[in-house]
C-alpha beads as a LAMMPS data file, in Angstrom:
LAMMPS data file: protein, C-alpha beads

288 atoms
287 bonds

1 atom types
1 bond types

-500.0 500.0 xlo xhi
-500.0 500.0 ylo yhi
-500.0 500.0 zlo zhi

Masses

1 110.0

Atoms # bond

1 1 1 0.000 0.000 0.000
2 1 1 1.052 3.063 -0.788
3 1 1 -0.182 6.613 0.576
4 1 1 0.500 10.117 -0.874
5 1 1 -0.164 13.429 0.683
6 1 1 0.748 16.481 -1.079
7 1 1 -0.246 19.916 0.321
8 1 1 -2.456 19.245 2.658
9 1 1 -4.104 22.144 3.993
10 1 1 -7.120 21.951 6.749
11 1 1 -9.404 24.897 7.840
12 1 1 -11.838 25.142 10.243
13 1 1 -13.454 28.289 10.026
14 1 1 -10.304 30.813 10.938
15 1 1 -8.076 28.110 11.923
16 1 1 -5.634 25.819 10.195
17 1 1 -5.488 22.445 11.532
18 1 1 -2.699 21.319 8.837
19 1 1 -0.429 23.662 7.184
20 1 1 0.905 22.414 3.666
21 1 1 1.284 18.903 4.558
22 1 1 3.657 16.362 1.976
23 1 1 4.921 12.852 2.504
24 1 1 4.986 9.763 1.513
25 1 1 3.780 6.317 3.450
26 1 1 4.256 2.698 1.841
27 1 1 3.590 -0.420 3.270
28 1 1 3.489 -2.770 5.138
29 1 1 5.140 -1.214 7.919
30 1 1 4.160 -0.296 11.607
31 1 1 4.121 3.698 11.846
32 1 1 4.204 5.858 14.560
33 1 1 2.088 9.155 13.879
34 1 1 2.998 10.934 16.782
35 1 1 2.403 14.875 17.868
36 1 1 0.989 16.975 20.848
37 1 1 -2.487 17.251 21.556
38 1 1 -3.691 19.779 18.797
39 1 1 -1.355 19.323 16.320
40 1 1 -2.958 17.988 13.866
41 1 1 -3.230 14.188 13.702
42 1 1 -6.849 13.174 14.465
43 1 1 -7.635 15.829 11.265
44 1 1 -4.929 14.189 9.240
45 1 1 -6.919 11.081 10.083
46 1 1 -9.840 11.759 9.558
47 1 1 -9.157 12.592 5.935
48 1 1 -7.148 9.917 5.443
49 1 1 -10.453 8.097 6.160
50 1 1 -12.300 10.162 3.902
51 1 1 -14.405 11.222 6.421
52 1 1 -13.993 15.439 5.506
53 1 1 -12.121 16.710 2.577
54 1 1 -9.112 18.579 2.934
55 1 1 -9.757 22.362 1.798
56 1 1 -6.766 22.109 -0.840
57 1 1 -4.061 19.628 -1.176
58 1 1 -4.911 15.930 -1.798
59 1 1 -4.760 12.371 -0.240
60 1 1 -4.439 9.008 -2.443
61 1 1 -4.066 5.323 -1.808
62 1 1 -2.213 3.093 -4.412
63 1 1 -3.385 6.575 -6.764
64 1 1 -6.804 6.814 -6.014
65 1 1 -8.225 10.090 -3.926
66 1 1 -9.817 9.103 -1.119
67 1 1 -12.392 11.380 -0.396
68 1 1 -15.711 10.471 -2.033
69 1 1 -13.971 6.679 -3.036
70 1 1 -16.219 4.404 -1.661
71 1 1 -14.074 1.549 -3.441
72 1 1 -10.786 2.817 -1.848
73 1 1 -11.967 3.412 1.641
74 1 1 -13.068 -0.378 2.076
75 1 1 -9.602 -1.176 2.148
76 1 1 -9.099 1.647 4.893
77 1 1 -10.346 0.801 8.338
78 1 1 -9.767 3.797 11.152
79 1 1 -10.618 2.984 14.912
80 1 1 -11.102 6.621 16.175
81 1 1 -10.632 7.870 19.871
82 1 1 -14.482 7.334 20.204
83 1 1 -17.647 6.964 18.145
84 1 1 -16.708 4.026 16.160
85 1 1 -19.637 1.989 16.749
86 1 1 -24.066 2.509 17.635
87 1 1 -24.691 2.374 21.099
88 1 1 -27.919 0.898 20.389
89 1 1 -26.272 -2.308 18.559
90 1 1 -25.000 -4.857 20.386
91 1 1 -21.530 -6.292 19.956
92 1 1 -22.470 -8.746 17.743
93 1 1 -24.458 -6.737 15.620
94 1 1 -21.259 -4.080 15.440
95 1 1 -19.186 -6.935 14.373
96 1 1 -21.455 -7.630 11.416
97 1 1 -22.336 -4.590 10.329
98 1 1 -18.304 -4.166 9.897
99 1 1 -17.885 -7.280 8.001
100 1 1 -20.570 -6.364 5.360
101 1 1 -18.274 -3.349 4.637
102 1 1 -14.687 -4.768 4.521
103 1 1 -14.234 -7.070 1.766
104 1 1 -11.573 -9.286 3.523
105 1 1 -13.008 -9.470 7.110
106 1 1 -12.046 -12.343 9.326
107 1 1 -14.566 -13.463 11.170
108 1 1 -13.003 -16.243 12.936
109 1 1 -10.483 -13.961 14.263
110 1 1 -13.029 -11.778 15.335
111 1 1 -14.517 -14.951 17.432
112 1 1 -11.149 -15.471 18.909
113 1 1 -10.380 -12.084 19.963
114 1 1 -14.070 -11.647 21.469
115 1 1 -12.652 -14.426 23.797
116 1 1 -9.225 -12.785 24.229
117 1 1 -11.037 -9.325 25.680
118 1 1 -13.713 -11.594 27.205
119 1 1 -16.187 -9.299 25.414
120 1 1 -19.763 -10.892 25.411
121 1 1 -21.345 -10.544 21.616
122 1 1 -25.077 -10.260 22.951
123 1 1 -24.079 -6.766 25.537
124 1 1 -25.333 -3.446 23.790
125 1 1 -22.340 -0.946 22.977
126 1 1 -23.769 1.677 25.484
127 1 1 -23.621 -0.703 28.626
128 1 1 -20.063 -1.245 27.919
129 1 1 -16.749 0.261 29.864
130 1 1 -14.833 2.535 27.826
131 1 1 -11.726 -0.295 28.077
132 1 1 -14.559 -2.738 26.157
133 1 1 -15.345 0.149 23.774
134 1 1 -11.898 -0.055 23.302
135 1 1 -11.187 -3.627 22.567
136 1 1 -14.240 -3.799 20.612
137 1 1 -12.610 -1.096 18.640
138 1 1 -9.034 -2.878 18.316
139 1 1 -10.980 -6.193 17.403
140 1 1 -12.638 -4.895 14.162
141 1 1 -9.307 -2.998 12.912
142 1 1 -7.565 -6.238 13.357
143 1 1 -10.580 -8.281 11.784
144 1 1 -11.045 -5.752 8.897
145 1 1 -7.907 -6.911 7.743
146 1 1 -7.875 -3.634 5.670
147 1 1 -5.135 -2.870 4.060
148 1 1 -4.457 0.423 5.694
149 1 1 -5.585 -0.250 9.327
150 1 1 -5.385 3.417 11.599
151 1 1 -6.014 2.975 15.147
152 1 1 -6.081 6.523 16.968
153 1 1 -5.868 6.192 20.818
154 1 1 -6.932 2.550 20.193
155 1 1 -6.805 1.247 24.053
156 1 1 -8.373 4.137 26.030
157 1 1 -9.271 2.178 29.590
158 1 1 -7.050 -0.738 29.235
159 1 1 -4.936 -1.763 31.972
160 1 1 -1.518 -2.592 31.150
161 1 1 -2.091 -6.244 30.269
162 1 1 -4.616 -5.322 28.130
163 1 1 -2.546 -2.800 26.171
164 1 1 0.185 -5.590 26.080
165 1 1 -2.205 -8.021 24.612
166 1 1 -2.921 -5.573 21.997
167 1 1 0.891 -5.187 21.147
168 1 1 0.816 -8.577 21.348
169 1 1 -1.490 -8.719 18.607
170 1 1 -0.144 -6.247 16.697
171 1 1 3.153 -7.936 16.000
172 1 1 1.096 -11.189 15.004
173 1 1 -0.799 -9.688 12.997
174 1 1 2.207 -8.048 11.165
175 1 1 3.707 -10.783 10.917
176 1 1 0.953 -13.431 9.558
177 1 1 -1.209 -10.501 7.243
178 1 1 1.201 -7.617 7.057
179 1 1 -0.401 -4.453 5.905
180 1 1 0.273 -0.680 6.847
181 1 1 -0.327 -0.198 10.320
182 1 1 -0.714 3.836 11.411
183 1 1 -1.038 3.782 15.318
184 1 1 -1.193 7.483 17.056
185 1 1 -0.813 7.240 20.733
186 1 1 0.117 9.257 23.682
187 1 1 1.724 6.366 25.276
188 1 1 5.231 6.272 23.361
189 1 1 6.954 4.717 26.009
190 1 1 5.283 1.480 25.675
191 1 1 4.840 1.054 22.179
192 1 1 8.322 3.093 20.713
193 1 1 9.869 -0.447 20.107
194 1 1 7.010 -1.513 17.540
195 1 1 7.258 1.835 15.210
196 1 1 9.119 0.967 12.173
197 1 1 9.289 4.781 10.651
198 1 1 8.189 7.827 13.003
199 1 1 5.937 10.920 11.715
200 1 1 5.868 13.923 14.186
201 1 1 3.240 16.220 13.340
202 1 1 4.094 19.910 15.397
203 1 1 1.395 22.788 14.881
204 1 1 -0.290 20.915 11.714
205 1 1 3.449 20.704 9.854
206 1 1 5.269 17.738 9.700
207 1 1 8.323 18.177 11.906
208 1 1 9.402 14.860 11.242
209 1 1 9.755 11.866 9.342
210 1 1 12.710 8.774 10.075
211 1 1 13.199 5.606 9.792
212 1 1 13.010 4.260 13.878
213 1 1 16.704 3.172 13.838
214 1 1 17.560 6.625 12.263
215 1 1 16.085 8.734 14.704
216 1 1 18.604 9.830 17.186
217 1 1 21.106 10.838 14.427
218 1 1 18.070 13.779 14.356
219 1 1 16.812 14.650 17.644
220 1 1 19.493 15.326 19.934
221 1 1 20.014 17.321 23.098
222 1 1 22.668 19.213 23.710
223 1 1 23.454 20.611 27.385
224 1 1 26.111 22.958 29.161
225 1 1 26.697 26.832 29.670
226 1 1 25.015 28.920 27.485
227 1 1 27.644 30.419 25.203
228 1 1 29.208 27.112 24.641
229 1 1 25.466 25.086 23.443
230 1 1 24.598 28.255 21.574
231 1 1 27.671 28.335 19.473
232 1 1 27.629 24.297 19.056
233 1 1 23.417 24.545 17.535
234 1 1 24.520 27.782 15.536
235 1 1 22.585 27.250 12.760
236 1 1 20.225 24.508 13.470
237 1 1 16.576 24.286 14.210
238 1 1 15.787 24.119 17.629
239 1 1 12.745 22.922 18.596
240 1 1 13.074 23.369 22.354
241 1 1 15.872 25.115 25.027
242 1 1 15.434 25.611 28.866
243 1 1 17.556 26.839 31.314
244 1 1 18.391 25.542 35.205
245 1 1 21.074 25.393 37.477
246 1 1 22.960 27.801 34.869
247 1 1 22.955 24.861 32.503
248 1 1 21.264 25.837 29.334
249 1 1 19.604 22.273 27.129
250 1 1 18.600 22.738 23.321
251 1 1 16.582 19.802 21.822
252 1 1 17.742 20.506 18.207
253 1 1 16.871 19.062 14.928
254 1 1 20.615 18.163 13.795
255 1 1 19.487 16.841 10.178
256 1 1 21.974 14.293 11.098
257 1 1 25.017 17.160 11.111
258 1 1 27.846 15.772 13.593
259 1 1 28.284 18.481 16.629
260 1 1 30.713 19.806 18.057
261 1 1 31.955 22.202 21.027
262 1 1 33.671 22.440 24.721
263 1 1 32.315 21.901 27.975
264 1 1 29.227 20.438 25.690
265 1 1 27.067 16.940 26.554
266 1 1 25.052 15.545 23.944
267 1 1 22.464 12.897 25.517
268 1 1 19.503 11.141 23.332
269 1 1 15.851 12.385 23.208
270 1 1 12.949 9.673 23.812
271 1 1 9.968 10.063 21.681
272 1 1 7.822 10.378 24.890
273 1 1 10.256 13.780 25.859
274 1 1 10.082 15.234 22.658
275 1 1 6.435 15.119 22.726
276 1 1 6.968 16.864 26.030
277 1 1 8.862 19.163 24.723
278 1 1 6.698 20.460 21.980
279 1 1 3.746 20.527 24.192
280 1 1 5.676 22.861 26.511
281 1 1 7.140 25.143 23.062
282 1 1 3.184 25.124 22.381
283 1 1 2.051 26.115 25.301
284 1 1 5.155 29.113 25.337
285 1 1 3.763 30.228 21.879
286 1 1 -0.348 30.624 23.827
287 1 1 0.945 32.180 26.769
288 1 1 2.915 34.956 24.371

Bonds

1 1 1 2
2 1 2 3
3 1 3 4
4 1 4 5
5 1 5 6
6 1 6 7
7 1 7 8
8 1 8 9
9 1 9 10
10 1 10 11
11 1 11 12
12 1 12 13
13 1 13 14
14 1 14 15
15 1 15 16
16 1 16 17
17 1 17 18
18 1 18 19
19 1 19 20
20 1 20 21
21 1 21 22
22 1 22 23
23 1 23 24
24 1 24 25
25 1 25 26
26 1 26 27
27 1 27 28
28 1 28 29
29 1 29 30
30 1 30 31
31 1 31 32
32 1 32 33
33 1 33 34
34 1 34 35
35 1 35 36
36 1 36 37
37 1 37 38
38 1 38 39
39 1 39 40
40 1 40 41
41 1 41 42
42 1 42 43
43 1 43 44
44 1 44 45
45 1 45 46
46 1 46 47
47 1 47 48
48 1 48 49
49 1 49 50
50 1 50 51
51 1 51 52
52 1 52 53
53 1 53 54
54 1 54 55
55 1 55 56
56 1 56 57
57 1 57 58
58 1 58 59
59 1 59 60
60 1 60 61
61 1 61 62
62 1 62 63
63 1 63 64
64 1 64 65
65 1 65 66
66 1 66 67
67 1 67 68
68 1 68 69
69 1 69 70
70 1 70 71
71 1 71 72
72 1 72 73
73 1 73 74
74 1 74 75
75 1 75 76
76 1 76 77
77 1 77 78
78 1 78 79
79 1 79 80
80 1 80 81
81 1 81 82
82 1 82 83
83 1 83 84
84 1 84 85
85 1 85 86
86 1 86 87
87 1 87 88
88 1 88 89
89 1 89 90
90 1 90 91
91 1 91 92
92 1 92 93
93 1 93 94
94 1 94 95
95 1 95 96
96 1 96 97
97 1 97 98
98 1 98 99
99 1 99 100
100 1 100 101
101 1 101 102
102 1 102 103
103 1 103 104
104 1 104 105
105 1 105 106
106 1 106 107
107 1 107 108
108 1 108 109
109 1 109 110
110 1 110 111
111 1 111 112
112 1 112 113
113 1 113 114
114 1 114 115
115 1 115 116
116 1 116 117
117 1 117 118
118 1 118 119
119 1 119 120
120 1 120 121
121 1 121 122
122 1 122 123
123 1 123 124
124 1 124 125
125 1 125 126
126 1 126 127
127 1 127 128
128 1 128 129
129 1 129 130
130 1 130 131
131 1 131 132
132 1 132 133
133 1 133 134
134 1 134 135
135 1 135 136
136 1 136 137
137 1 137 138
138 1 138 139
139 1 139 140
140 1 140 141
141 1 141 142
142 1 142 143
143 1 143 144
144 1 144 145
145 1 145 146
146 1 146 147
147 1 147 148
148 1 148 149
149 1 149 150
150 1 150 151
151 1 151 152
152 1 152 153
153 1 153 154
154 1 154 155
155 1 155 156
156 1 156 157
157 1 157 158
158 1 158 159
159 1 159 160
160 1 160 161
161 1 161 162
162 1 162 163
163 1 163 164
164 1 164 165
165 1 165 166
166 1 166 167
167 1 167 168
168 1 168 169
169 1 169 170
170 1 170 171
171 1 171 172
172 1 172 173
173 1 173 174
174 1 174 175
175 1 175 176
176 1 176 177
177 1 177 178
178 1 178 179
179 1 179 180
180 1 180 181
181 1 181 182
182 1 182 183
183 1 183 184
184 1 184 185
185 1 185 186
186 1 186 187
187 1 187 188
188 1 188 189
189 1 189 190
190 1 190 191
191 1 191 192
192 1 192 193
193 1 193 194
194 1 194 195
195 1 195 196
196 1 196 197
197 1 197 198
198 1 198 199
199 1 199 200
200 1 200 201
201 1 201 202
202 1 202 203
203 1 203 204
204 1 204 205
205 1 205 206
206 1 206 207
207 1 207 208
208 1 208 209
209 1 209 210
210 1 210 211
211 1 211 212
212 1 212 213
213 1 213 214
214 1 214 215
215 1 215 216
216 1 216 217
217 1 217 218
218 1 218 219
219 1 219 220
220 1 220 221
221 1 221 222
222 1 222 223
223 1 223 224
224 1 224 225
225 1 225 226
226 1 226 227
227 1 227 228
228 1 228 229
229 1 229 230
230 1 230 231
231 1 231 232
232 1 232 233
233 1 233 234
234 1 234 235
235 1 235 236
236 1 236 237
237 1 237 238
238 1 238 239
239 1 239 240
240 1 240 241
241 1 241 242
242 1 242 243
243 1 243 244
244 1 244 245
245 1 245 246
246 1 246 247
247 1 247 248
248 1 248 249
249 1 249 250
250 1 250 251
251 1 251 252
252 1 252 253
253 1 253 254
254 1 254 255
255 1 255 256
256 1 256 257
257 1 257 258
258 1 258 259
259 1 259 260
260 1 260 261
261 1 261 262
262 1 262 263
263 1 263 264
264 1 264 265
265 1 265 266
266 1 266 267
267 1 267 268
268 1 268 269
269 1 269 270
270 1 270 271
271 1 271 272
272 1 272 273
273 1 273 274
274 1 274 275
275 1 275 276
276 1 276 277
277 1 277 278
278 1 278 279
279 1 279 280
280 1 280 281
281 1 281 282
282 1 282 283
283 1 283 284
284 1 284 285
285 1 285 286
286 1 286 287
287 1 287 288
């Protein structure tokens, strides 16, 4: 599978959600679409699902748009946040109404992962915990077996043994039906070691996009007296800098440049920090 996005802009009313947006996705791979809250994913998406249509710019799978593609968007299955599924249907009836849409649906796997979340089919969808919600949602993207399968926030009221089960899954699943797997999630920690290729979106522009084992030759902090990190970064884009104990730290964007200096540290950046990080340069930006 192979996704292209080429100026991508988004506006709601006065605001831009997405900014000029380009890149290129192919599959199968396990990516990590990463980003503060408000920065753009959930719209990103959203019309990667077809549900809205960008304002200008456009979005195709394998060359087809997807907005208005009925034909393309069967092979696209996106497990939102919330809303995926009528509270009035039960789980059973969810299930099948998700079947008759995605041409190569597997229902036995759908039996066997009922089981795994000990979900039972006959309880209505608005009786159930938002962790069942969940795994009701993570069942039919792994049961669509859609080519593209998007799961945004997929395990929202999961304990930690459930979210492992689902990582569990994932990796199976990748490895028996491989397809192009788009997971956004606020818990980077945990799931970091699946992502094979990392997208950042920052303030609805892509910041970022790297190959997982190439991503600290990018993101790199550098730390020590002020004079000395500032004339080290000189040049480079840096995406966040605090001060304390008269030790100054820039989280830079190297673009993979060696650097250099005295009385200088250079230590790696976790995904989870850098998210961090931008949330606090976003929150800067309001406040200003």
């Amino acid at each position: 599978m192979r996704i292209d996005v080429k100026n991508v802009v988004k506006t709601f009313k006065h605001k831009k959600a997405l900014k000029n947006v380009t890149f290129t996705l192919e599959g199968p791979k396990i990516i990590g679409f990463l980003g503060h809250n408000g920065a753009g994913k959930t719209t990103f998406l959203n019309l990667l699902a077809g549900l809205i249509a960008p304002t200008s710019g456009s979005i195709s799978v394998n060359g087809e748009n997807v907005f208005n593609a009925p034909a393309t968007l069967r092979d696209i299955c996106f497990i939102a946040e919330s809303g995926n599924f009528q509270e009035e249907m039960t789980i059973a009836q969810a299930l099948k109404a998700n079947s008759f849409f995605y041409p190569q649906w597997d229902e036995a796997l759908a039996r066997e992962l009922l089981e795994v979340f000990a979900l039972n089919p006959k309880d209505k969808v608005r009786g159930l915990s938002k962790g069942m919600v969940s795994a009701l949602g993570i069942i039919t993207g792994f049961a669509s077996n859609a080519g593209i399968t998007i799961f945004d926030e997929p395990y929202i009221g999961l304990d930690v043994a459930a979210r492992n089960t689902f990582y569990d899954l994932l990796i199976e699943q990748q490895t028996e039906n491989p397809r192009l797997f788009i997971l956004s999630t606020h818990l980077i920690d945990e799931a970091s070691d699946l992502f094979e290729e990392i997208l950042i979106l920052n303030d609805g522009q892509l910041l970022l996009q790297k190959a997982a084992e190439e991503w600290h030759q990018h993101i790199v902090a550098v730390k020590g007296n002020a004079s000395d990190v500032e004339q080290a970064i000189h040049g480079l884009e840096i995406i966040y800098q605090h001060m304390f104990m008269q030790e100054l730290t820039a989280v830079i964007y190297s673009d993979g440049r060696h650097i250099e200096g005295q009385n200088i540290k250079l230590e790696r950046v976790s995904l989870q920090d850098m998210l961090v990080y931008l949330s606090k340069q976003q929150k800067a930006r309001a406040i200003k």
